[in-house]
SEDO-16092 format. One record per residue: x, y, z of N, C-alpha, C in turn; residue in three letters. Coordinates in steps of 0.02 Angstrom, whole numbers, plus 32768, in hexadecimal, padded with zeros to 4 digits. Layout:
N
XYZXYZXYZALA;...
This chain:
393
812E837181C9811E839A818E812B83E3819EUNK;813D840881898150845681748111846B8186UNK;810B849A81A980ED84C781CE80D084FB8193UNK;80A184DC8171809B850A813B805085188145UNK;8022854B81437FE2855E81447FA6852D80EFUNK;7F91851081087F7A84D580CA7F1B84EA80D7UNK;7F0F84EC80937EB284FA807D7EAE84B88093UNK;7EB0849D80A57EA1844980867ECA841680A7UNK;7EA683D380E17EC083AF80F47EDE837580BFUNK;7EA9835A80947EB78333805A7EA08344801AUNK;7ECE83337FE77EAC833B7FA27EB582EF7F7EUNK;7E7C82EB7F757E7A82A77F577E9182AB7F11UNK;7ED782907EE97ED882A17E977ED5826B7E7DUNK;7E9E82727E417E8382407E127E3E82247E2BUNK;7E20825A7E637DE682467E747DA682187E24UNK;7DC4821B7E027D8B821E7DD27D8D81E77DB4UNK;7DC481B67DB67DD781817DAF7DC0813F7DE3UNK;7DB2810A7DD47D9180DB7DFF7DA880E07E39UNK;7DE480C37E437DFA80CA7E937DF3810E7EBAUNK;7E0681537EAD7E0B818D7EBD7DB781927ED7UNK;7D7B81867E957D46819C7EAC7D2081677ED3UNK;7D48812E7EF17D3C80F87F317D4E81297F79UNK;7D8E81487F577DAB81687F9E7D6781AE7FA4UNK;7D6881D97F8B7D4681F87F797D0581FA7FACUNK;7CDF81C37F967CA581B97FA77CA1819B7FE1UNK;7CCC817E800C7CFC8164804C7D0281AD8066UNK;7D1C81CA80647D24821080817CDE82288076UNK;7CC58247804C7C7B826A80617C41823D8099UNK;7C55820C808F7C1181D880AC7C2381BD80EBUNK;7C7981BD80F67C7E818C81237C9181D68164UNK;7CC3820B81497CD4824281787CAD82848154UNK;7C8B827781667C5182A8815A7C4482D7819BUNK;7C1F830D81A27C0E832A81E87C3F83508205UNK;7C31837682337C5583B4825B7C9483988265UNK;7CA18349825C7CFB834382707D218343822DUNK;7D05835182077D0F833081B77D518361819EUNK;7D798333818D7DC7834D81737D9B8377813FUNK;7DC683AC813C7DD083DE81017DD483C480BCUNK;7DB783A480797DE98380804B7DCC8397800EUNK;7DE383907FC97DD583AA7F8D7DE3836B7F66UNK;7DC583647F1F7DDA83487EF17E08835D7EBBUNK;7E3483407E9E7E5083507E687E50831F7E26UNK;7E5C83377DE87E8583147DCD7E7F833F7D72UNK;7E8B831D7D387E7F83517D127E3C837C7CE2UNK;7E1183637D047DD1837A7CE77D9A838E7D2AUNK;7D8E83C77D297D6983D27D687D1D83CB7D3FUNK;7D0783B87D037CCA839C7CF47CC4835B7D14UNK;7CFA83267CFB7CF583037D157CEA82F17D6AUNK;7D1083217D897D1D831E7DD67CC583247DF2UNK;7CAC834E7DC57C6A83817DDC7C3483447DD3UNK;7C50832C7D9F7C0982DF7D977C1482B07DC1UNK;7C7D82867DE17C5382707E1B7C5482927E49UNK;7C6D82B37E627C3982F97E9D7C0182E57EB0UNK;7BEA82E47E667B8682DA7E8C7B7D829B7E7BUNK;7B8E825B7E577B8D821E7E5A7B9D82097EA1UNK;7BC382267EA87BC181E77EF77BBC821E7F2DUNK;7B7782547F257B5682787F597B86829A7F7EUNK;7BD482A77F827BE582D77F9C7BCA832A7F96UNK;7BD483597FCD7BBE83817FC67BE683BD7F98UNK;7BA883E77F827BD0841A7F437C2084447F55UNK;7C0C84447F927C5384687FB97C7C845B7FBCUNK;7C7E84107FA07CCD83F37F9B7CEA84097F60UNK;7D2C84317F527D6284617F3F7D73842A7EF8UNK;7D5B84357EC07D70841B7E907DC9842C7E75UNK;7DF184197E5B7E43843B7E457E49840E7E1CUNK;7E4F842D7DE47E77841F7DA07ED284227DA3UNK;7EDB83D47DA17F1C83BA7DAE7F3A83997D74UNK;7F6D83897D5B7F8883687D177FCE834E7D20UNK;7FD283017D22802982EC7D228047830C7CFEUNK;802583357CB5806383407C94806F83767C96UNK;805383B07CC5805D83F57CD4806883E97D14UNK;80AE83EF7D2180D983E37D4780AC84337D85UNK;80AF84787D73809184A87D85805F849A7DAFUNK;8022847B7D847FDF84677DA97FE1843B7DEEUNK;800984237DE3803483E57E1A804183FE7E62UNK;8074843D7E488087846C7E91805E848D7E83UNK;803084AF7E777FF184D87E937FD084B37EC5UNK;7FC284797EA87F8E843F7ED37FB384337F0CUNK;7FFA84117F00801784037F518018842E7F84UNK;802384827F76801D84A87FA47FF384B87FC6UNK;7FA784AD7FAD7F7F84BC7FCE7F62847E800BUNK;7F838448800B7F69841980347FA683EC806DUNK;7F7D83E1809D7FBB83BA80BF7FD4838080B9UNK;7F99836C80817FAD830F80717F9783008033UNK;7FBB82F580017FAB82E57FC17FA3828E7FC4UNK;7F5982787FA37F4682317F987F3E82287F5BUNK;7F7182087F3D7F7F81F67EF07F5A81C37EE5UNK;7F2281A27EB17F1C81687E8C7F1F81697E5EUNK;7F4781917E517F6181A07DF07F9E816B7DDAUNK;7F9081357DB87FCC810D7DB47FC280F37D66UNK;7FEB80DA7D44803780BB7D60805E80F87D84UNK;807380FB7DBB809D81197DDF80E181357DC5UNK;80EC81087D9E813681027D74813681347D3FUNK;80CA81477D3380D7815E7CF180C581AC7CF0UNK;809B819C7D3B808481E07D48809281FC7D96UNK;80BD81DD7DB580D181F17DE78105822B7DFAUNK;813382277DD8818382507DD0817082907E00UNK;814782B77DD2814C83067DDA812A83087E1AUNK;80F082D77E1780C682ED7E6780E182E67EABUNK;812182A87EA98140829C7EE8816C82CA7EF0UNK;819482F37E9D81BF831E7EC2819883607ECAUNK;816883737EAF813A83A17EDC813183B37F0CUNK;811C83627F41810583547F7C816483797FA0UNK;8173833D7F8181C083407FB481DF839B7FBEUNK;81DC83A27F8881EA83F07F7F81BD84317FADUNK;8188841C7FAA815884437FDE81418435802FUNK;815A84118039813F83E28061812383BB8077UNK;80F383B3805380A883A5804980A283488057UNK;80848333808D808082DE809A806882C6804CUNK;806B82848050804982658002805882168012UNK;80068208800E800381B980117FFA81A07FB7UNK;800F815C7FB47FF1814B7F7D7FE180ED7F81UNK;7FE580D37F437FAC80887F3B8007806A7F20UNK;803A808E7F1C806C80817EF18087802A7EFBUNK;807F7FFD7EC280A67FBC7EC180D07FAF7E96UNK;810B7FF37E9781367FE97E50817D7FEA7E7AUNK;81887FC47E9881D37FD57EC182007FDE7E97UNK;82107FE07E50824F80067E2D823F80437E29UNK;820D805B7E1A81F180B47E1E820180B57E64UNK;81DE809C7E9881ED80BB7ECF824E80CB7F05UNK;826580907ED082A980967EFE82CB80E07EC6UNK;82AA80E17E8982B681287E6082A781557E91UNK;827B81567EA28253819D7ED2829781B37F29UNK;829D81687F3C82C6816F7F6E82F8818F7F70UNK;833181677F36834E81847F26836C81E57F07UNK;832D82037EE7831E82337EDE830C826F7EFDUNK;82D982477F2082C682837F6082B882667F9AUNK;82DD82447FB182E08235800983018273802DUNK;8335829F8011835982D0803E833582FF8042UNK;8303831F800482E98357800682AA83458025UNK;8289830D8025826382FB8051825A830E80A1UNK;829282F080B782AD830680FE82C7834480F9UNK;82DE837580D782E783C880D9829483D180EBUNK;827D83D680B3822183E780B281EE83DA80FEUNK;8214838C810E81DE8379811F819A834C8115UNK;8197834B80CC8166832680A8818482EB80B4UNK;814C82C880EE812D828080EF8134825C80ABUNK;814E8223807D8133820B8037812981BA804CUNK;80EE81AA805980D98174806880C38145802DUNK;80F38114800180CC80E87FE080B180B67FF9UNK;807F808A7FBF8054804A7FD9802980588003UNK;7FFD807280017FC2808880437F8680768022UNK;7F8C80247FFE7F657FEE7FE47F667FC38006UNK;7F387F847FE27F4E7F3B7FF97FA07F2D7FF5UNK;7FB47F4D7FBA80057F4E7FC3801E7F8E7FDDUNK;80377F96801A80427F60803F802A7F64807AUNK;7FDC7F8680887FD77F8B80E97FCD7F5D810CUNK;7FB87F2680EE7F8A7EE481107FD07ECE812FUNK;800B7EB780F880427E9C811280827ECA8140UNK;808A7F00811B80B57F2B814D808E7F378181UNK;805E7F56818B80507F5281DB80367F018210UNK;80317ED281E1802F7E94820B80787E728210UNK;809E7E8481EB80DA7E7F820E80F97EA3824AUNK;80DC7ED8823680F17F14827A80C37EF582BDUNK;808D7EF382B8805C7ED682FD807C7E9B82FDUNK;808E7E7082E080A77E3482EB80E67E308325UNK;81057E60830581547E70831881517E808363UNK;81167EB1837A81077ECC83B380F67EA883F2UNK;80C77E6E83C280A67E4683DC80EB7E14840FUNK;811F7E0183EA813B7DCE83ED817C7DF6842EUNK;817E7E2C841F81B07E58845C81897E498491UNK;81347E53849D811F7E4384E481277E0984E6UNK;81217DD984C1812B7DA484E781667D6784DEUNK;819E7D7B84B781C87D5B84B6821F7D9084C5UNK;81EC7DDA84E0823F7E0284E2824E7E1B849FUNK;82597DF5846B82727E0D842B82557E0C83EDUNK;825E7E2B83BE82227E118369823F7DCB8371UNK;82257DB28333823C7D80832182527D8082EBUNK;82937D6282E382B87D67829B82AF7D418256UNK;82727D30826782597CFA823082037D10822EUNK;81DD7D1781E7819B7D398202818A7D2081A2UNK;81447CF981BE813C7CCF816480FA7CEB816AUNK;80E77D228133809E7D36811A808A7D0B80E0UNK;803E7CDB80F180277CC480DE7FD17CD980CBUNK;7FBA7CED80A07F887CE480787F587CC6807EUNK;7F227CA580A97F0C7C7C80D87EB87C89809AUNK;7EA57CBF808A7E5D7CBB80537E6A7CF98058UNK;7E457CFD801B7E407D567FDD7E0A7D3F7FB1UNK;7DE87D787F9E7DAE7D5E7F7D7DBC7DA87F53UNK;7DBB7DC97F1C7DC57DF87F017E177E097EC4UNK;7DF87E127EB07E247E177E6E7E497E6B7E63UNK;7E987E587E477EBA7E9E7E457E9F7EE97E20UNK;7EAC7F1A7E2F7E967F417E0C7EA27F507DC3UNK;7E777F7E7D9F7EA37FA07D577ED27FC97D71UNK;7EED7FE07DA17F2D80047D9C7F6F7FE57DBBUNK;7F4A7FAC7DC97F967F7A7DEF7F917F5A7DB7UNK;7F6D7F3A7D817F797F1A7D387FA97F567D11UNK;7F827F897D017FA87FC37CE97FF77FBC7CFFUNK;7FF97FCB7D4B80467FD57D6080747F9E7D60UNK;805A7F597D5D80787F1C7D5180A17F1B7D01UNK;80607F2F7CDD80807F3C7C9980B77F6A7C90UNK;80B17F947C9F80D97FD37CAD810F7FC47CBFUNK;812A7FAC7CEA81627F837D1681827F5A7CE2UNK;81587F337CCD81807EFF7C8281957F1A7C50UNK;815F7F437C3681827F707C1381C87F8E7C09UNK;81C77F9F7C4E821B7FDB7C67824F7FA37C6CUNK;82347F767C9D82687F117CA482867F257C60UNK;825B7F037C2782887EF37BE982A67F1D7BC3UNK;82A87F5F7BEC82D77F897BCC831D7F9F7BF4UNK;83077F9B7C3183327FAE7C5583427F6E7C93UNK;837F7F637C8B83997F0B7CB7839B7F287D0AUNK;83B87F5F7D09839B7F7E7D4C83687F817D69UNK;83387F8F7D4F82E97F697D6082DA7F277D8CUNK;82FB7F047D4882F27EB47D5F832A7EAC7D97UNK;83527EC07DAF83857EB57DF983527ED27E24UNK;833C7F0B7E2F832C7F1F7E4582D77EFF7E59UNK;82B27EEE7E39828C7EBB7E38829F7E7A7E64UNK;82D07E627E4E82E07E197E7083107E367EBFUNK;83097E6A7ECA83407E787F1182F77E7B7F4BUNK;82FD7E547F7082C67E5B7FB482E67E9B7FE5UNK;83207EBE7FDC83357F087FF9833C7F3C7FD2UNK;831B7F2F7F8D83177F5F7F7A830A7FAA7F6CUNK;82E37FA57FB282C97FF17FC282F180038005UNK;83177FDB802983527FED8075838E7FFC803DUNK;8385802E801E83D980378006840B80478030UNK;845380258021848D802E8054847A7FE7808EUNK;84367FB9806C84417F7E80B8842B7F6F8073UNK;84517F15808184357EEF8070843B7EA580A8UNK;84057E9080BB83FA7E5B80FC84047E0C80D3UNK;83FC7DE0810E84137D9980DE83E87D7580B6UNK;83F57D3E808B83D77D1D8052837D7D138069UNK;83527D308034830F7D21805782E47CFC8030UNK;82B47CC7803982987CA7801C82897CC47FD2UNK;828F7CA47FB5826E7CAC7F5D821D7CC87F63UNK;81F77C867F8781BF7C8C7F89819E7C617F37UNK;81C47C5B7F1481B27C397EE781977BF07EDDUNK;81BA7BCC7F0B81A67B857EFF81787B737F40UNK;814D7B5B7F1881077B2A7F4381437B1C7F7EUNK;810D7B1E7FB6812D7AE27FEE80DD7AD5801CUNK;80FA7AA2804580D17A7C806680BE7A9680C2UNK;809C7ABE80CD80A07ADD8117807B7AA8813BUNK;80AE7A6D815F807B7A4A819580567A6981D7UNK;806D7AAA81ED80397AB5822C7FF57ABC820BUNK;80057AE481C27FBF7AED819B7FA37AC68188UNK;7FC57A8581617F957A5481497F8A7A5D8100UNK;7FA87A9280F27FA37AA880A17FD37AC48070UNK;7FCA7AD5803D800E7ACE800C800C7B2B801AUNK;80557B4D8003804A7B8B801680867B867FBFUNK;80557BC17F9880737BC87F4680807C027F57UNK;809C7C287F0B80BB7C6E7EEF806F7CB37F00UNK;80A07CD97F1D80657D147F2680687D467F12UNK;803D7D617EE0804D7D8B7EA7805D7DBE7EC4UNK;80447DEE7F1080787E197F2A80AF7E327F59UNK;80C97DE47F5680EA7DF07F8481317DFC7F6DUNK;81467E087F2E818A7E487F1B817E7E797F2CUNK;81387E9B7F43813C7EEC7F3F813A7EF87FABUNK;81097EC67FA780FB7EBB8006813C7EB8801DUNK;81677E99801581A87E67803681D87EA0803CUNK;81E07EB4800A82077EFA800B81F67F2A8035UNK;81BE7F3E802A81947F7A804A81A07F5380B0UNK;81957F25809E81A67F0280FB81F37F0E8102UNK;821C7F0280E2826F7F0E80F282877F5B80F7UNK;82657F8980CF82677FC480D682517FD18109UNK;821B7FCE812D81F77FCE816C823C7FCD81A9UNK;824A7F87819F827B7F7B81D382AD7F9581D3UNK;82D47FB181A183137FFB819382EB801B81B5UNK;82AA803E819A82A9807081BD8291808E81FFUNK;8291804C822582638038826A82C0802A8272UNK;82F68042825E833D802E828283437FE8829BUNK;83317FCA8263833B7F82827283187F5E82A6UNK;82D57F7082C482C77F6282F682BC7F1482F9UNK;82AA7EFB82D082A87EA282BE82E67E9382ACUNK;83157EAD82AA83647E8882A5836A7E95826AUNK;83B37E83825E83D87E8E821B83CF7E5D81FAUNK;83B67E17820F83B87DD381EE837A7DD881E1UNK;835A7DE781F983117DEE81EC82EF7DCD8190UNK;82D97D8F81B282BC7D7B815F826C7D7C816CUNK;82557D7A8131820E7D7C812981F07D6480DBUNK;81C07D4D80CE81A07D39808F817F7D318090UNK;815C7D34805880FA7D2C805580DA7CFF801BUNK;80AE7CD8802C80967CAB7FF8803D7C8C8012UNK;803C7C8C7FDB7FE57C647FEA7FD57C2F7FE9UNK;7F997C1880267F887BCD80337F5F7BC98014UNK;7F587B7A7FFE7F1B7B597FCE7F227B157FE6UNK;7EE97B007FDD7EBB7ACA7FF87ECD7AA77FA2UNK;7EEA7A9D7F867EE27A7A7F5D7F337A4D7F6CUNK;7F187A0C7F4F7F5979CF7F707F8D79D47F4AUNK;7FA579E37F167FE079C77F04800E7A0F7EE1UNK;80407A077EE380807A547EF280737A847EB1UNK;807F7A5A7E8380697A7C7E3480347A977E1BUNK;7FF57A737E277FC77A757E157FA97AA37E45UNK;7FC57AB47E847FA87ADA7EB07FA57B2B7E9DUNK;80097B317E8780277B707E6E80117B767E36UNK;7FEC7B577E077FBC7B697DC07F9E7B907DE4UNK;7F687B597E097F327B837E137F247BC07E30UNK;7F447BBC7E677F537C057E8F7F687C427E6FUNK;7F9B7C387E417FC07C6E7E157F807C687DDAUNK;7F597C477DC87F437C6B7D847EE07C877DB9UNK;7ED87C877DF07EAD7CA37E0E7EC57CE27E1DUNK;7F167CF67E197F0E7D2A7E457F3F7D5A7E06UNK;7F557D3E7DC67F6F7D527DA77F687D7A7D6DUNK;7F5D7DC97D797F2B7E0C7D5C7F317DFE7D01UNK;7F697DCF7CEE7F827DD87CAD7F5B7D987C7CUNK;7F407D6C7CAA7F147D257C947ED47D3E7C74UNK;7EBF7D2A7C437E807D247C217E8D7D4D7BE3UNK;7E4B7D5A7BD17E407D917B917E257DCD7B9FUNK;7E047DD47BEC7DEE7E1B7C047E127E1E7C36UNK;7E3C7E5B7C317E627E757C787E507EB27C84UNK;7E3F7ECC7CBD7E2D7F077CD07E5B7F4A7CABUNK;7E3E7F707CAE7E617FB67C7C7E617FE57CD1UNK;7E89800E7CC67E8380577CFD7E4180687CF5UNK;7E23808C7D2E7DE8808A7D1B7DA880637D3AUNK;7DC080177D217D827FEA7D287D967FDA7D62UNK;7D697FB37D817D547F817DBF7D197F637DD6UNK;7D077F407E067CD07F297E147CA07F457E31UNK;7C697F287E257C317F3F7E417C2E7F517E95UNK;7C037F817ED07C087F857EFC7BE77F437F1DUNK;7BBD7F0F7EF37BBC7EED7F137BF67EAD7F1FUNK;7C0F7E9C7EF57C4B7E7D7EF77C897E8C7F1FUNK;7C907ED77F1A7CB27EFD7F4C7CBA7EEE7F97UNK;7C6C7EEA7F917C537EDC7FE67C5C7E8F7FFFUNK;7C6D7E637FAE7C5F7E217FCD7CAC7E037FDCUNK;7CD97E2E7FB97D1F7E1B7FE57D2D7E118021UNK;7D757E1080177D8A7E0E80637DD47DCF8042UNK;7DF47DD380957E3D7DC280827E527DB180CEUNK;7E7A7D7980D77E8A7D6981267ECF7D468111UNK;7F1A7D7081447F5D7D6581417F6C7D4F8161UNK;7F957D16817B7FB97CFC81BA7FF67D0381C0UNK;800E7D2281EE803E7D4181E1805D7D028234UNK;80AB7CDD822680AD7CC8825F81097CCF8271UNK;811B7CE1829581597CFC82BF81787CAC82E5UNK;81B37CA182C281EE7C5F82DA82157C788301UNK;82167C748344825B7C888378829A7C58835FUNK;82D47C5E838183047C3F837B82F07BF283AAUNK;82DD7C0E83DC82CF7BB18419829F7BA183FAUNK;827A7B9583BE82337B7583B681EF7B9D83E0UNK;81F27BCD83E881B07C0083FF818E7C1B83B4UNK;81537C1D83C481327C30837280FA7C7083A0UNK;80EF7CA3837280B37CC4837E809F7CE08326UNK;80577CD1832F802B7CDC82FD80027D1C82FCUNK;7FE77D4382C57FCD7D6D82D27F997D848290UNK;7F677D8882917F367D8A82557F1D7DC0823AUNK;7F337DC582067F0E7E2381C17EC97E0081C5UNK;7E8C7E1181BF7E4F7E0481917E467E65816FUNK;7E2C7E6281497E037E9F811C7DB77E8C80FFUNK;7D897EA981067D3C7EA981067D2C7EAC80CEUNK;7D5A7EBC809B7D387EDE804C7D857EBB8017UNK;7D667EB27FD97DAA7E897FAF7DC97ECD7FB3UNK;7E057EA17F917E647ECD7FBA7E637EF47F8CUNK;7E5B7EF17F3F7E737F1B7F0D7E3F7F737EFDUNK;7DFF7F727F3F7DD77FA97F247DB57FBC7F5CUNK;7D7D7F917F857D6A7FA87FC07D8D7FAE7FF9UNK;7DBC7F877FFC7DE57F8180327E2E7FA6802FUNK;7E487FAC7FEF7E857FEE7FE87E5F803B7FDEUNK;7E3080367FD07E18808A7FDC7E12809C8022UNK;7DE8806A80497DE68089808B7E2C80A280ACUNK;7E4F806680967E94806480AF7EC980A6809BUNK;7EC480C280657EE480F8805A7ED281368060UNK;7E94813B80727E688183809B7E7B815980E6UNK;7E7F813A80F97E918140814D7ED5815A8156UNK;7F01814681247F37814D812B7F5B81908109UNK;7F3E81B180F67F3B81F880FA7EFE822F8130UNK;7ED3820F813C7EC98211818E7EF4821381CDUNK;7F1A81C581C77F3281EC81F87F728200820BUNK;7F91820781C87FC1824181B87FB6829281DDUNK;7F6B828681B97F5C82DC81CA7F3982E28222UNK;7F2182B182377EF682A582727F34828482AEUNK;7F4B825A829C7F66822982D07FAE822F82D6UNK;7FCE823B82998026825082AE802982868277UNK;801882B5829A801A82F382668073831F826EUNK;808182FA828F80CE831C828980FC82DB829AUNK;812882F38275815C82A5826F819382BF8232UNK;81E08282822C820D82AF81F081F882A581C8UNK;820382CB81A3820E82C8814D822B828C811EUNK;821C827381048234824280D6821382288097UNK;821981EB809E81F781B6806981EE81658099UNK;81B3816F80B581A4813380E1818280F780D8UNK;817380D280DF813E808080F0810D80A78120UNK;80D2807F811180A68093812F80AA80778184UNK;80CC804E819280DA803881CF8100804F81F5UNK;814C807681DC815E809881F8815780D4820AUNK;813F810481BD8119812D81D580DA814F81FFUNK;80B8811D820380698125822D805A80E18263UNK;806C80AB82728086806E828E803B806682CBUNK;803F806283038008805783097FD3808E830EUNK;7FCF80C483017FA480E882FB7F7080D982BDUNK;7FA380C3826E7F6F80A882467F56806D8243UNK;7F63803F82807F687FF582897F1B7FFD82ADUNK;7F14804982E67EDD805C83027E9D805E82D2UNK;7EA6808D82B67E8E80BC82827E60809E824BUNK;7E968061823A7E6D802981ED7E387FEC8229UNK;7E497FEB82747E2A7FBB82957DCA7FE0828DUNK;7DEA801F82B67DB4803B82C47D9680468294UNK;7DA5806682467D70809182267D82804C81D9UNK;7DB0801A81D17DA4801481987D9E7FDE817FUNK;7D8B7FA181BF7D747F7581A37DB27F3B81AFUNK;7DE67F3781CC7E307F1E81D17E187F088226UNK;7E4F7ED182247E637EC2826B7EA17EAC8262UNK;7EC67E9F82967F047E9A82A67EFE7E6882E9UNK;7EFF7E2B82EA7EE87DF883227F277DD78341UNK;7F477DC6837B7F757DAA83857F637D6083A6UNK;7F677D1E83797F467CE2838E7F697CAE83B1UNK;7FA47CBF83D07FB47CA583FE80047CCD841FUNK;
């Protein structure tokens, strides 16, 4: 990052909004005390900001800023004053534009929750060069989509060099239990996404390409992930996983930008296990448990669950690595809190943590959270956020 004099380690924008005032209250409660990052709230109502302020007991000293997607102005005022902008302002697609080229333009790091990979290969495209002029870090997905899986592919990958010499060129993320339901702003941005699909066919390629975010590579044919199949080491049927278009990508980008370190052939796919017996009836069920668009109440931006429900999540990935001679190594995500609220807030205040704490200098671009921060945030979510990263054989 650009060597620039910053008021402010983080500014949280859209503090005032459900997820933001999760992060929010994660930062006052959890890094609190004489080591406590520098950070402010933003977003466009500092009434609002000021009520949760004192709703969730942060102290008065935290730096309220009146911010607005559609005053492009308010945008770069805010980015300059901080070294790491933490967006939960989404649809991304709808309110993202001006803030990334802000960031990119000033320098300024910026994590976000982003699961819109046609907005985001927009953004790449756009400002990846001025990025790297600047300096500005632009880290999407610093959610359940995608840290659980990009960095358990990365520990995986690591894992499998000690003990087999090389990654492995074959690596199947599986879904193993989740207990927690998607957010209102991944419903929001889902919609959002369809929306743009049926207007624009570019969308939908871009959607269906698993390299869609390695522009200039494209690697060989990779699982659909669509159709049920039968995993005998597991014992159980493994169906369609509602994120693994946005994960899968976000993992192939990883490996461009880790210079291929898992190879050029490098395949990967992700799908979820269920205990239920038969192929069809399995992929009902699984897809309409985990599918934000089923019923007559779907979460709005905004809403979410209760903190006790919050607390009663949790989510465990198996992530397992195929050598070429028949060598396998396995390696296990768990998260302490459901994926879509207790467990992606922590996750995106660590990861502007340790942006600012743990690799505070590094190039400029538009990165994965794995390549950009790799095991330092693999450290970081062990220690403070509730994550493990297990290697089981």
């Amino acid at each position: 990052m650009a060597s620039i004099p910053r008021e402010y380690d983080i500014i949280v924008y859209g503090a005032s909004g459900f997820t933001g005032r999760l992060v929010a209250e994660y930062l006052a409660t959890q890094h609190a005390g004489p080591d406590a990052p520098k950070w402010a709230m933003a977003g466009r109502s500092k009434d609002k900001l000021a009520k949760v302020r004192a709703e969730i007991g942060a102290p008065n000293t935290i730096p309220l800023i009146e911010a607005d997607a559609e005053n492009p102005a308010s945008l770069a005022h805010m980015v300059a004053q901080t070294r790491v902008i933490l967006t939960t302002v989404g649809p991304y697609q709808l309110y993202g534009n001006e803030l990334v080229a802000a960031c990119a333009a000033h320098g300024t790091d910026y994590v976000d929750l982003c699961g819109e990979p046609a907005w985001m290969r927009t953004m790449i495209d756009a400002h990846q060069a001025t990025a790297q002029k600047s300096g500005a870090r632009i880290v999407f997905s610093c959610g359940f989509d995608s840290i659980p899986f990009d960095l358990g592919v990365y520990e995986l990958q690591k894992a499998a060099r000690e003990k087999f010499g090389k990654p492995a060129p074959r690596v199947k993320g599986r879904v193993r239990k989740m207990q927690g339901g998607a957010s209102g702003g991944t419903v929001a941005s889902m919609k959002a996404t369809m929306a743009a699909a049926a207007k624009n066919f570019d969308i939908v390629r871009l959607l269906k390409d698993p390299f869609a975010l390695t522009p200039g590579f494209a690697g060989p044919p990779q699982p659909s992930g669509l159709i049920p199949e039968y995993d005998r080491a597991a014992g159980v049927w493994a169906v369609p996983f509602i994120m693994a278009p946005i994960n899968t990508k976000n993992v192939h980008r990883s490996n461009a930008l880790l210079d291929h370190a898992w190879g050029e052939d490098f395949v990967y796919d992700e799908m979820l296990f269920t205990t239920l017996g038969e192929a069809a009836h399995a992929a009902a069920e699984a897809i309409a448990k985990i599918n934000p668009f089923g019923g007559d109440k779907m979460p709005e931006p905004g809403e979410g669950p209760s903190k006790e429900e919050r607390e009663s999540g949790f989510y465990d990935i198996l992530f397992t690595g195929e050598m070429p001679g028949g060598g396998v190594i396995r390696l296990a995500v768990t998260g302490d809190r459901d994926p879509g609220y207790g467990s992606t807030s922590k996750m995106i205040a660590e990861s502007a943590l340790c942006l600012v704490r743990d690799v505070p200098e590094g190039p400029g671009g538009i990165w994965t959270p794995a390549s950009a921060m790799g095991d330092a945030l693999a450290a970081r979510l062990e220690r403070n956020a509730g994550l493990t990263f297990k290697v089981l054989d």
